[in-house]
C-alpha positions as CSV (number, residue, x, y, z in Angstrom):
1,X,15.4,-16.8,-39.6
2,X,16.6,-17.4,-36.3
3,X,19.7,-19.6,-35.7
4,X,19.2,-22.0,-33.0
5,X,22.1,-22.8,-32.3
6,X,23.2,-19.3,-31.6
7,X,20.9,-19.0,-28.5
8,X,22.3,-19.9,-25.4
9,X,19.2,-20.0,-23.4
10,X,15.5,-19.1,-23.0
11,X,15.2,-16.2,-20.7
12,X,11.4,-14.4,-20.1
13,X,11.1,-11.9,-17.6
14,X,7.6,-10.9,-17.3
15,X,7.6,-8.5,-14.0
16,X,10.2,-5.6,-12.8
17,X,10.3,-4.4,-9.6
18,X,9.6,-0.5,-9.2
19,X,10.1,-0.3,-5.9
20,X,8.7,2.1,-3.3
21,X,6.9,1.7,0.4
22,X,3.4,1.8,1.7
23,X,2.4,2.3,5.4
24,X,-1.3,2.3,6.8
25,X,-2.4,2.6,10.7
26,X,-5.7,2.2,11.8
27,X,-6.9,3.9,15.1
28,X,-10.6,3.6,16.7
29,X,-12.3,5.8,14.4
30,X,-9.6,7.0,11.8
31,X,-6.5,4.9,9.3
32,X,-3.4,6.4,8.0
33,X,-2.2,5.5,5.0
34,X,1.2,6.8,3.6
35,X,3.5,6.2,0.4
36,X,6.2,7.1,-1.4
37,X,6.3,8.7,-5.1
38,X,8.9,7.2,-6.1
39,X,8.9,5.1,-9.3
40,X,12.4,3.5,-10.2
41,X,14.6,-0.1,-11.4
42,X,17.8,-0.4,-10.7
43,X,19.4,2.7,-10.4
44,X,17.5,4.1,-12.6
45,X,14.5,6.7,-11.5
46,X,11.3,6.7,-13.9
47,X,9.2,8.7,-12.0
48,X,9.7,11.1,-8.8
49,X,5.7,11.9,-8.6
50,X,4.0,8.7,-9.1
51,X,1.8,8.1,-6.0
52,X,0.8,4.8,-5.6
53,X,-2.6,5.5,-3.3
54,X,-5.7,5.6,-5.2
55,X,-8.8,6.1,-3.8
56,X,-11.7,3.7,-4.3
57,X,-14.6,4.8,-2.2
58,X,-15.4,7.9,0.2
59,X,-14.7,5.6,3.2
60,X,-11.9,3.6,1.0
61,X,-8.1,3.8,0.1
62,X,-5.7,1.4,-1.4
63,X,-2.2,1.3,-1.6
64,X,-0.1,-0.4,-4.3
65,X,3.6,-1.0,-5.2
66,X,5.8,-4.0,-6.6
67,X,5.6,-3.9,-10.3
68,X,3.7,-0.9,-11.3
69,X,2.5,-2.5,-15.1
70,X,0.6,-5.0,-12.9
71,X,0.1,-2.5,-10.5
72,X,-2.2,-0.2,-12.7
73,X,-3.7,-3.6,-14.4
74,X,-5.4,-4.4,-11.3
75,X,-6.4,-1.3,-10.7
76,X,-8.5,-0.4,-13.9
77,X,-9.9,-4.2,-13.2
78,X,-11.0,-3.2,-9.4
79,X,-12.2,0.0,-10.2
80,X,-14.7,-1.3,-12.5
81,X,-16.0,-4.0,-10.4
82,X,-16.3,-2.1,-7.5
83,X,-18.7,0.3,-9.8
84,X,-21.0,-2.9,-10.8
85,X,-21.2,-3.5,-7.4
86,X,-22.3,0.2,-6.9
87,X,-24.7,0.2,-9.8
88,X,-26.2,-3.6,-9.1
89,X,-26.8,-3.5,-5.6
90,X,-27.4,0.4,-5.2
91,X,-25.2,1.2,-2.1
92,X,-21.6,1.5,-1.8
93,X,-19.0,-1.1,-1.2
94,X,-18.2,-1.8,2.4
95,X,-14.6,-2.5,3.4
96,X,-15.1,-5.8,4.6
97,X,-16.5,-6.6,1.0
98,X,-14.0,-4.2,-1.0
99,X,-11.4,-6.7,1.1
100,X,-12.8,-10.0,0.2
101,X,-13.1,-8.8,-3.6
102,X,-9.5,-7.9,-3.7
103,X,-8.3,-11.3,-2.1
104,X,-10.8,-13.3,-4.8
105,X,-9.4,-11.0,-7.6
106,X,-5.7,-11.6,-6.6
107,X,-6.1,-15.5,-6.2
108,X,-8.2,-15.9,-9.5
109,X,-4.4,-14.9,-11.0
110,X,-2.7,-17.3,-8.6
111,X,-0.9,-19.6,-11.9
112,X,0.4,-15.8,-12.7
113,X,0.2,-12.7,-10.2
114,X,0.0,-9.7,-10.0
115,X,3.4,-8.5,-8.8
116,X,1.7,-6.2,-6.4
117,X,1.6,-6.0,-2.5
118,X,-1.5,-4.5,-1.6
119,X,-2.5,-2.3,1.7
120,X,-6.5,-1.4,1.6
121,X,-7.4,0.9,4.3
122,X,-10.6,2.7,5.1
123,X,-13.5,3.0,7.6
124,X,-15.7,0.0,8.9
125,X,-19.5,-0.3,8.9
126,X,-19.0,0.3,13.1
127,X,-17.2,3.7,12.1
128,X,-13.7,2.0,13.0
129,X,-10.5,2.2,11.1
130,X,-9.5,-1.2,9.2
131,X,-6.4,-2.3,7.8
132,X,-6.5,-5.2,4.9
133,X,-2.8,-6.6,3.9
134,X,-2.1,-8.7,1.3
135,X,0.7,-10.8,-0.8
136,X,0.5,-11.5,-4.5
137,X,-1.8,-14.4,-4.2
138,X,-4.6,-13.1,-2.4
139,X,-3.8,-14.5,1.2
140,X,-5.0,-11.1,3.4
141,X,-5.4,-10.0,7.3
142,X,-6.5,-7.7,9.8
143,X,-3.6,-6.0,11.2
144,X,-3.6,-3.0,13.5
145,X,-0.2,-1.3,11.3
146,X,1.6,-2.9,8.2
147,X,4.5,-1.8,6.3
148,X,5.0,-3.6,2.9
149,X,7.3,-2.5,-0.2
150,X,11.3,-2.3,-0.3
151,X,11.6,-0.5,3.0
152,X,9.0,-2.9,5.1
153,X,12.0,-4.6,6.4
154,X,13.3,-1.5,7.7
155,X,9.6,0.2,8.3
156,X,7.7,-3.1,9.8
157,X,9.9,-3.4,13.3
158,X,9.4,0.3,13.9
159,X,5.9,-0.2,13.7
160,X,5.8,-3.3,15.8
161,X,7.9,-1.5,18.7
162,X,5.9,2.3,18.6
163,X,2.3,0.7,17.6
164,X,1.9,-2.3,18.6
165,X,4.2,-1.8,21.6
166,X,6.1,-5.2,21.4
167,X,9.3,-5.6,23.7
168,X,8.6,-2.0,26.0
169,X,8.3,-2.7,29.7
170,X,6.9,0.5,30.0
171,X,4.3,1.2,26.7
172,X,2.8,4.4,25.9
173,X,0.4,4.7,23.1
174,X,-0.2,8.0,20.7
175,X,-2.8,5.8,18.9
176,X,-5.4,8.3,20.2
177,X,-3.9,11.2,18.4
178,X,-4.3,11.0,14.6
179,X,-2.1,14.0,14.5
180,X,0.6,12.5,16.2
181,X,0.2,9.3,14.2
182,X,0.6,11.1,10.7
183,X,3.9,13.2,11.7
184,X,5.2,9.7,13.3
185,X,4.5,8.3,10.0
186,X,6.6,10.8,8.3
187,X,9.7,10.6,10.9
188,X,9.4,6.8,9.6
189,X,9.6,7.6,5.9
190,X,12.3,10.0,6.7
191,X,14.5,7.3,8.4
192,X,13.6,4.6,5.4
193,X,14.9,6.9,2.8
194,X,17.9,6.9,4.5
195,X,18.9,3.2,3.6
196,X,16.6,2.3,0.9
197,X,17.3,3.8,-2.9
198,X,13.8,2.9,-3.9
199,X,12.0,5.2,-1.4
200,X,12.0,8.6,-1.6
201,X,11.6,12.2,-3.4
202,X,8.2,13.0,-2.2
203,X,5.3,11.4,-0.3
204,X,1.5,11.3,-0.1
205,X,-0.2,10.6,3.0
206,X,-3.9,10.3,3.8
207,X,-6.1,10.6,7.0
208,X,-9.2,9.2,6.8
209,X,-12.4,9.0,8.9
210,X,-16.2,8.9,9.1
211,X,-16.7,12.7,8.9
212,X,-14.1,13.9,6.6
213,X,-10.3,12.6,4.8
214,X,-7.2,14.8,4.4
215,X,-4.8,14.3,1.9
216,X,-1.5,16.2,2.3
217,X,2.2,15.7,0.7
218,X,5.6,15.8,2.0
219,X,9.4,16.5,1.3
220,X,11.6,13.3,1.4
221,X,15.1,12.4,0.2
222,X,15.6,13.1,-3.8
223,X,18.9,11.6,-4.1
């Protein structure tokens, strides 16, 4: 038997926080999406190959980091109702759609989230890139870039300043150039790993658009 009086308190901790970074960038007729492979706590590395983009659909990617148990949870749980879908209504799951489903599943655990923040990227039904962000309860938008993980606050005001072109009195946009978008993508993991521990080893970055996808990997800090 326990003794009660030999507990000082209560303490349950039901999430950790893996770390890691996730970047997508959508374009007229292509998206971006980018991550890390890094899986750690603390100061302590678990993984230095643990890529946190799956894909969902041909035209479809998601990204995925905070706490990776409830990471993969809502994975498994996405994958198989984006299959019903598949199998009920005999098509495949537009983005629009694969968005809304994602928000409804996130907000049904609202009294206990998902520790996750969530970055679905893919192609439109008008053949246009689309980026979906999310926070743990569900609450999503349309953005043009988004940055989200431990190195968003480092990531995000790059993004703001080369994509969006906020604050230049003189803006010139590589938007047009999905080549040029994926190695600036890479210069911007490069600079995160520099001042966040969480971010790093090796990265996996997708391009995606009506015709084809390319998946590649890269080199990034291992220490």
């Amino acid at each position: 038997l326990i003794n009660v009086q030999n507990i000082t308190h209560n303490d349950f901790q039901p999430y950790s926080w893996n770390g890691g970074s996730i970047i997508a960038i959508s374009g007229d007729s292509y998206v971006v999406l980018a991550c890390d492979n890094r899986m750690s706590e603390g100061y302590i590395i678990h993984s230095r190959n643990t890529s946190k983009i799956q894909k969902l659909t041909d035209k479809l990617y998601i990204a995925i980091c905070g706490f990776h148990g409830d990471a993969s949870a809502f994975l498994k749980i996405l994958d198989i109702k984006i299959k019903n879908y598949q199998k009920n209504h005999k098509k495949v799951m537009s983005v629009t759609s694969a968005a809304q489903l994602i928000s409804n599943t996130l907000y049904s655990h609202r009294f206990f989230p998902y520790y996750t923040y969530i970055i679905l990227a893919g192609i439109d039904e008008h053949g246009k890139g689309a980026v979906f962000s999310y926070d743990p309860v569900g609450s999503y938008e349309r953005v043009t870039c988004r940055a989200s993980g431990s190195g968003a606050a480092i990531i995000q005001p790059i993004l703001d300043n080369q994509i969006s072109l906020k604050n230049q009195n003189n803006p010139q946009s590589f938007l047009h150039d999905p080549l040029s978008v994926a190695k600036f993508v890479h210069d911007v993991f490069c600079s995160a790993t520099e001042r966040d521990i969480y971010t790093g080893d090796s990265g996996t970055l997708v391009m995606l658009n009506a015709v084809e996808e390319k998946v590649e990997a890269f080199n990034l800090r291992a220490d």
